[in-house]
MIVO-352898 format. One record per residue (C-alpha): residue number from 1; x, y, z; residue in one letter. Coordinates in Angstrom, 1 decimal, padded with zeros to 4 digits. Last residue first. Example, Ala and Ser with C-alpha at 12.3 -4.5 7.8 and 13.67 -1.06 7.14 Angstrom:
<atoms>
 num   east  north     up residuo
   2  013.7 -001.1  007.1       S
   1  012.3 -004.5  007.8       A
</atoms>
This chain:
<atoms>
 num   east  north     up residuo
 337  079.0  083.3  098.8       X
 336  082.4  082.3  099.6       X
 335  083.1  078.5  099.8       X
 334  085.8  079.1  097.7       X
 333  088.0  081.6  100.1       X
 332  087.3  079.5  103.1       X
 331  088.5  076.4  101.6       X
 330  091.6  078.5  101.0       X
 329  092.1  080.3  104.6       X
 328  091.6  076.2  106.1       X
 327  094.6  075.5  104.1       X
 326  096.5  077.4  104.2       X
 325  099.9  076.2  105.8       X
 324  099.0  073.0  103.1       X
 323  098.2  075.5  100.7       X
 322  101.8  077.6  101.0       X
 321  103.6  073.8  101.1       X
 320  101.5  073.0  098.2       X
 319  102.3  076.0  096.0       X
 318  106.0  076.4  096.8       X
 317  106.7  072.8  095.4       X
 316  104.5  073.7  092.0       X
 315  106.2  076.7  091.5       X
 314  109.4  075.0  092.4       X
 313  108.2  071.9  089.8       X
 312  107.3  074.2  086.8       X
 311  111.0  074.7  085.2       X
 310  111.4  070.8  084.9       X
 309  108.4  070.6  082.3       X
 308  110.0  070.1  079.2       X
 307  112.4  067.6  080.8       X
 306  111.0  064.6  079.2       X
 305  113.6  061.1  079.9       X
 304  110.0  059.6  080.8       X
 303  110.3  057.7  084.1       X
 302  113.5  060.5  085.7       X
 301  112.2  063.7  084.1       X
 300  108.8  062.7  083.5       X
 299  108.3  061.2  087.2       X
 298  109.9  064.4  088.7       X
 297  107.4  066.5  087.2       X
 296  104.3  064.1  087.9       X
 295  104.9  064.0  091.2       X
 294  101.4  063.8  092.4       X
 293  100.7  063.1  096.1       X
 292  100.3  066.7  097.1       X
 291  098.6  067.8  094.7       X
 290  096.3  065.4  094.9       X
 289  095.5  066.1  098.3       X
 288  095.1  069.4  097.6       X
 287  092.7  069.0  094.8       X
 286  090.6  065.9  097.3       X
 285  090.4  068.5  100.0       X
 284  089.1  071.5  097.9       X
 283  086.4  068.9  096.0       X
 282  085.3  067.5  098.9       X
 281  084.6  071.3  100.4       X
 280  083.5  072.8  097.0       X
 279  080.9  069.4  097.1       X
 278  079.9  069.7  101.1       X
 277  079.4  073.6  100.7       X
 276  076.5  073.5  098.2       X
 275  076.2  073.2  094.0       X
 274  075.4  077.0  094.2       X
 273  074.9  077.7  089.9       X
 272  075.2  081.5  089.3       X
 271  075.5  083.0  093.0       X
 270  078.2  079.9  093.5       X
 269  080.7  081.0  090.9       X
 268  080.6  084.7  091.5       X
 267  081.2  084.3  095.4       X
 266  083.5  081.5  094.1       X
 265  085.7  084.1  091.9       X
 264  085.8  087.2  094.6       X
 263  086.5  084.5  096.9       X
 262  089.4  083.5  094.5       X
 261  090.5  087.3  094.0       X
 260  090.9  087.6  098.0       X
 259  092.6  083.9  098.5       X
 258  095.0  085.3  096.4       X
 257  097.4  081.6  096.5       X
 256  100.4  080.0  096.7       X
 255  103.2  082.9  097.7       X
 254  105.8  080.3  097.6       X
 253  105.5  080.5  093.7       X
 252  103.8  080.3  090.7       X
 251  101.8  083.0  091.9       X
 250  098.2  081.4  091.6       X
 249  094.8  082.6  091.1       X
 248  093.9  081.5  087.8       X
 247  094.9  077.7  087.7       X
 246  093.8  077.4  091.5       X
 245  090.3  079.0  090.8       X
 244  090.1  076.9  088.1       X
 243  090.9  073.5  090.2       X
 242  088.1  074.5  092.0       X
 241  085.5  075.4  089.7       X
 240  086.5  072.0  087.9       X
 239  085.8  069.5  091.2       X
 238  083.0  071.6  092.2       X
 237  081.2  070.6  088.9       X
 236  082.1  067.0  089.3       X
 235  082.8  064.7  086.2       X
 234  081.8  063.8  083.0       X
 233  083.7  064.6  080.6       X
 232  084.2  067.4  077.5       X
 231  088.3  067.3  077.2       X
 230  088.1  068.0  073.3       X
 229  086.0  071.1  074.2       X
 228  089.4  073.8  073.8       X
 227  087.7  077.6  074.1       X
 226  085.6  079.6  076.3       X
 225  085.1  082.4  074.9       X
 224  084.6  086.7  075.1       X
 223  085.2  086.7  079.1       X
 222  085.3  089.9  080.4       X
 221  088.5  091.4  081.5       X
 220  087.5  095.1  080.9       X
 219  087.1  094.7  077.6       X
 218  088.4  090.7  076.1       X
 217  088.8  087.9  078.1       X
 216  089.9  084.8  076.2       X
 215  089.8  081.1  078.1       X
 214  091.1  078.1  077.2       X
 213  094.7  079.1  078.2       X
 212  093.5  080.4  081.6       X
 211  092.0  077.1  082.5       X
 210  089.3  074.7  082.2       X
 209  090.1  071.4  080.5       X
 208  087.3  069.4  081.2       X
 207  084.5  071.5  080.2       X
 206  082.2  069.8  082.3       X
 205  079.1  067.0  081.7       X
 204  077.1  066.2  084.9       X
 203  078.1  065.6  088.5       X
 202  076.3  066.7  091.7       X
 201  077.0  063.9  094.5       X
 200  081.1  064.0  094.7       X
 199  082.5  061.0  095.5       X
 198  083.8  059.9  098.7       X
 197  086.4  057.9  099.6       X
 196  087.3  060.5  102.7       X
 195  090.3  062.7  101.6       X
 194  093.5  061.8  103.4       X
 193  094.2  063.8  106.4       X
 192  095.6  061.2  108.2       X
 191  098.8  061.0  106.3       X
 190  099.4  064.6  107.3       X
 189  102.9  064.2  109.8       X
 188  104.2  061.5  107.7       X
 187  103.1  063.0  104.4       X
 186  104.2  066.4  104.7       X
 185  107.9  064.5  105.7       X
 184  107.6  062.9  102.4       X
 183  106.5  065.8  100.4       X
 182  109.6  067.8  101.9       X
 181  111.5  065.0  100.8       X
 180  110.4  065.2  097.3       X
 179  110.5  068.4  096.7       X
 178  114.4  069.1  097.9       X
 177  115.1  065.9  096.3       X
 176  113.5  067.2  092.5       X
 175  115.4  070.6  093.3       X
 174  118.7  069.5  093.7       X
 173  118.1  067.1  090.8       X
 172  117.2  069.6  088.9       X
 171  120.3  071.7  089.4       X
 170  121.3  071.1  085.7       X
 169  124.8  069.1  086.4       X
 168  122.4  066.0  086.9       X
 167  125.6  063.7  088.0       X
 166  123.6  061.0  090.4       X
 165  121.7  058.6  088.7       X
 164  120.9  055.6  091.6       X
 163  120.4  058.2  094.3       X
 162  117.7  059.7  091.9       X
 161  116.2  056.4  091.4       X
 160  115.9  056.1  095.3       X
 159  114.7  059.0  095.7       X
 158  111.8  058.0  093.0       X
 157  110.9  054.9  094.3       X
 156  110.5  056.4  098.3       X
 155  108.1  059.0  096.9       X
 154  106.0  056.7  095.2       X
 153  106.1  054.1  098.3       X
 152  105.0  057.1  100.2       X
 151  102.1  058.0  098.2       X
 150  100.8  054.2  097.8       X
 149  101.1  054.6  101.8       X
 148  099.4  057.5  102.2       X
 147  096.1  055.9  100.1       X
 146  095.9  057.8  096.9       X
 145  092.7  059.4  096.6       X
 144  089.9  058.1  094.5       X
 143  089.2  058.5  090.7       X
 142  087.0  060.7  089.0       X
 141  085.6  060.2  085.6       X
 140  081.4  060.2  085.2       X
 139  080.1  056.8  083.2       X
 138  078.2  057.7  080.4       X
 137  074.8  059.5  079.4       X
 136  074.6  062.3  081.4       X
 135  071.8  064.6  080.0       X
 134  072.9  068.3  078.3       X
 133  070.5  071.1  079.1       X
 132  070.0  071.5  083.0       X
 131  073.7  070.3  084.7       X
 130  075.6  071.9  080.8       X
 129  073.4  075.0  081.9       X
 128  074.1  075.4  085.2       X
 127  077.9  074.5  084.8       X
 126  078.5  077.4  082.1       X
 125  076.3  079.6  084.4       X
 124  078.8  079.1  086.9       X
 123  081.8  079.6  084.4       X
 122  080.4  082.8  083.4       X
 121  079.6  084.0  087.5       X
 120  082.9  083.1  088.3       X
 119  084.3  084.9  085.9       X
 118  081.8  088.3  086.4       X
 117  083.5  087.4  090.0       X
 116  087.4  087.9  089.1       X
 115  086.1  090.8  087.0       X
 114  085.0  092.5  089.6       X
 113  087.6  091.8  092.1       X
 112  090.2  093.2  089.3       X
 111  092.1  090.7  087.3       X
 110  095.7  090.7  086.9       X
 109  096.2  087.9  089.5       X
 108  093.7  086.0  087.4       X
 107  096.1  085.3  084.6       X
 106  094.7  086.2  081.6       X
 105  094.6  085.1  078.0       X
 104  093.6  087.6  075.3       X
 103  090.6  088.7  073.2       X
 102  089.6  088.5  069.9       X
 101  087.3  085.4  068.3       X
 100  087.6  084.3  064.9       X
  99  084.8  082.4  063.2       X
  98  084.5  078.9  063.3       X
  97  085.8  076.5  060.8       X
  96  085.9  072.8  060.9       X
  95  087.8  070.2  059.3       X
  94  087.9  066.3  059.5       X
  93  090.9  064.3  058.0       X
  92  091.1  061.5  055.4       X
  91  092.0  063.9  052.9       X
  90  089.3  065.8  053.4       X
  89  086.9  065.6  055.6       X
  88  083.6  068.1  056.5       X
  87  083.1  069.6  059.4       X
  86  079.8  071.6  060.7       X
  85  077.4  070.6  057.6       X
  84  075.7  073.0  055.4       X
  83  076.8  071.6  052.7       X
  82  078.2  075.1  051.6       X
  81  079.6  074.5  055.6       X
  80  078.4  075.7  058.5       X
  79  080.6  078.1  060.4       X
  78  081.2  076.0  064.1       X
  77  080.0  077.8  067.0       X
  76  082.4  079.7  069.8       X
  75  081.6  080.2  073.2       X
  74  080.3  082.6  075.3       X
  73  077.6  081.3  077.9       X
  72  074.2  083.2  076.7       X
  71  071.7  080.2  077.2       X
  70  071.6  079.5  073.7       X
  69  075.2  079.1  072.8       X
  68  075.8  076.7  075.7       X
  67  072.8  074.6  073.9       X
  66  075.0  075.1  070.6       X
  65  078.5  074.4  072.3       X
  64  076.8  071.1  073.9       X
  63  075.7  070.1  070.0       X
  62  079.2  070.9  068.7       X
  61  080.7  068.8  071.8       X
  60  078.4  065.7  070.6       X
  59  078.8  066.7  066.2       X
  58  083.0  065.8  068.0       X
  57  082.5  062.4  069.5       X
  56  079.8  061.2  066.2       X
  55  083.0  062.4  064.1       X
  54  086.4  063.3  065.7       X
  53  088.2  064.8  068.7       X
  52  091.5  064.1  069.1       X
  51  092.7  065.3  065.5       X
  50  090.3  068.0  064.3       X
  49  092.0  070.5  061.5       X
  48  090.9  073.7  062.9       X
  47  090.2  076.7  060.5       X
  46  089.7  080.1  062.6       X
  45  088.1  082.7  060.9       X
  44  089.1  086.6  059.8       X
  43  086.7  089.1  058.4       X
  42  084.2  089.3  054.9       X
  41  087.5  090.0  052.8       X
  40  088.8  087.0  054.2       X
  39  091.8  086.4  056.5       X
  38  092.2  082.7  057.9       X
  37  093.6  082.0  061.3       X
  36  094.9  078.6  060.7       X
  35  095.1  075.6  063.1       X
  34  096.0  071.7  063.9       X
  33  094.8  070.3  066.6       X
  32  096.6  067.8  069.3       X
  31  099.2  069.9  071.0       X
  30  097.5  073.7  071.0       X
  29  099.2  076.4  069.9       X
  28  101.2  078.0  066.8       X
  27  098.3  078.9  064.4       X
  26  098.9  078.8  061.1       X
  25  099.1  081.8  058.5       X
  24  096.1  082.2  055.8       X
  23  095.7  085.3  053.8       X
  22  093.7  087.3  052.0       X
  21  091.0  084.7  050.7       X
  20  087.9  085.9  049.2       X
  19  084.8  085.2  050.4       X
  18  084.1  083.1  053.4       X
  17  081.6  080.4  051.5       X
  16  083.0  077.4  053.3       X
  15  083.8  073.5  051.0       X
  14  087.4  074.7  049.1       X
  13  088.6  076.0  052.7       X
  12  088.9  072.5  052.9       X
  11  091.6  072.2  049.7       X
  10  093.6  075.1  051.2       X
   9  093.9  073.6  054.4       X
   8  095.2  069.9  052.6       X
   7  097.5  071.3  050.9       X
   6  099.5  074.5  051.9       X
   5  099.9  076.1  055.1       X
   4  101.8  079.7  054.6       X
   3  099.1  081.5  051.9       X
   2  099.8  085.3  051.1       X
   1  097.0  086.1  048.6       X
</atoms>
């Protein structure tokens, strides 16, 4: 047996019947979990050593992922244990295991039409069933626009920090200013097309987290799981189809958007669970508005000292000056029925 995570995995592997071990290797993803892909003689699993998500917080997500389970969504259950419990703790932390799942991540701009909609259609039903099965029983998590002005004063701050530290020989300071006064000048001419303080009507309990990284498609792009709870919330349903379609349908570049794959997506979406026009429309307007009043990039580079992220911001910059051209040719693509 070839074992390459020693302690603590071994010793809650201890509490499953898998049979016997081949092999355990850890799994190099995620930021909060730990986990090993386990090789048994009765297949391979998935041990997760639960670190954002624990007790009463995580049996809640196990119990959505079991009335998700029923109505045909694909996600992964938990193995119960000899104990026949879903975790157990060891060592002072909580373990899981669930079996393993094959597939890939996808970007949607590999997707065909078809399969763009049979994902609209799963995370639909996803939202139909969490909306029917799973009662809201806490506060729901959405906050309200920046006002233009809160949005300039951010934007004024951080050229004016950037003025203060000149010398970045790693041409992202170049870009950061490029960004940031193109955001300004957005914001001048646009300021009046704030988002309304609204909030969205048709809420209930949403993945959270929903984007090609959580998500493994497997024959012909179908979806084989929906993965990553730990961000289960309570929030707007339109509010997470849309910023899906955005994750999955993007170049990364000044290209923004395939408006055709995303109505492919919404027309998918909205056959399985149709939460109206008014939400996807709110929830378009509020996405882009966000979008363009978050400078999260530059704020980490110049706030944080964290330049792990530099290399997204002229993705990011190219994407919401396409949209903001777009606009009216993307709210048209997800309010496709």
């Amino acid at each position: 047996m070839t074992v390459a995570a020693p302690g603590l995995p071994d010793a809650a592997l201890a509490h499953w019947e898998l049979g016997p071990i081949l092999q355990m290797k850890r799994v190099q993803t995620g930021l909060m979990n730990r986990s090993w892909r386990v090789d048994t003689a009765s297949g391979p699993y998935l041990l997760k050593m639960f670190r954002d998500v624990k007790g009463p917080e995580l049996q809640f997500q196990f119990r959505v992922l079991q009335a998700l389970w029923n109505a045909g969504v694909p996600v992964v259950q938990p193995v119960p244990s000899r104990g026949g419990t879903s975790t157990i703790f060891v060592g002072g932390e909580e373990f899981g295991v669930f079996p393993w799942v094959g597939g890939r991540h996808r970007s949607g701009l590999s997707m065909s039409p078809a399969s763009c909609r049979q994902l609209g259609d799963v995370i639909g039903r996803l939202h139909r069933t969490l909306h029917s099965s799973i009662p809201v029983d806490r506060p729901a998590t959405f906050d309200q626009p920046m006002t233009t002005a809160e949005a300039l004063r951010k934007v004024d701050r951080l050229l004016e920090l950037m003025a203060a530290g000149r010398g970045d020989n790693t041409g992202f300071e170049a870009e950061a200013e490029k960004t940031l006064r193109l955001k300004r000048g957005l914001l001048v001419r646009l300021g009046d097309r704030r988002p309304p303080e609204a909030s969205p009507k048709i809420i209930g309990y949403i993945h959270g987290d929903l984007h090609p990284h959580n998500v493994l498609h497997g024959q012909n792009d179908a979806v084989s799981a929906i993965l990553d709870w730990d961000r289960l919330s309570v929030s707007a349903y339109a509010r997470e189809m849309t910023r899906a379609a955005v994750f999955y349908f993007t170049y990364g570049d000044e290209r923004g958007l395939d408006t055709e794959r995303i109505q492919a997506f919404a027309a998918g979406y909205r056959t399985a669970f149709d939460v109206g026009t008014t939400e996807i429309s709110l929830a378009a307007h509020q996405l882009w508005w966000d979008r363009l009043t978050d400078n999260w990039i530059v704020e980490w580079h110049y706030l944080r000292h964290n330049s792990a992220c530099d290399h997204l911001l002229p993705g990011q910059t190219g994407l919401i000056k396409w949209w903001t051209l777009h606009y009216s040719q993307v709210e048209k693509a997800l309010l496709a029925a």
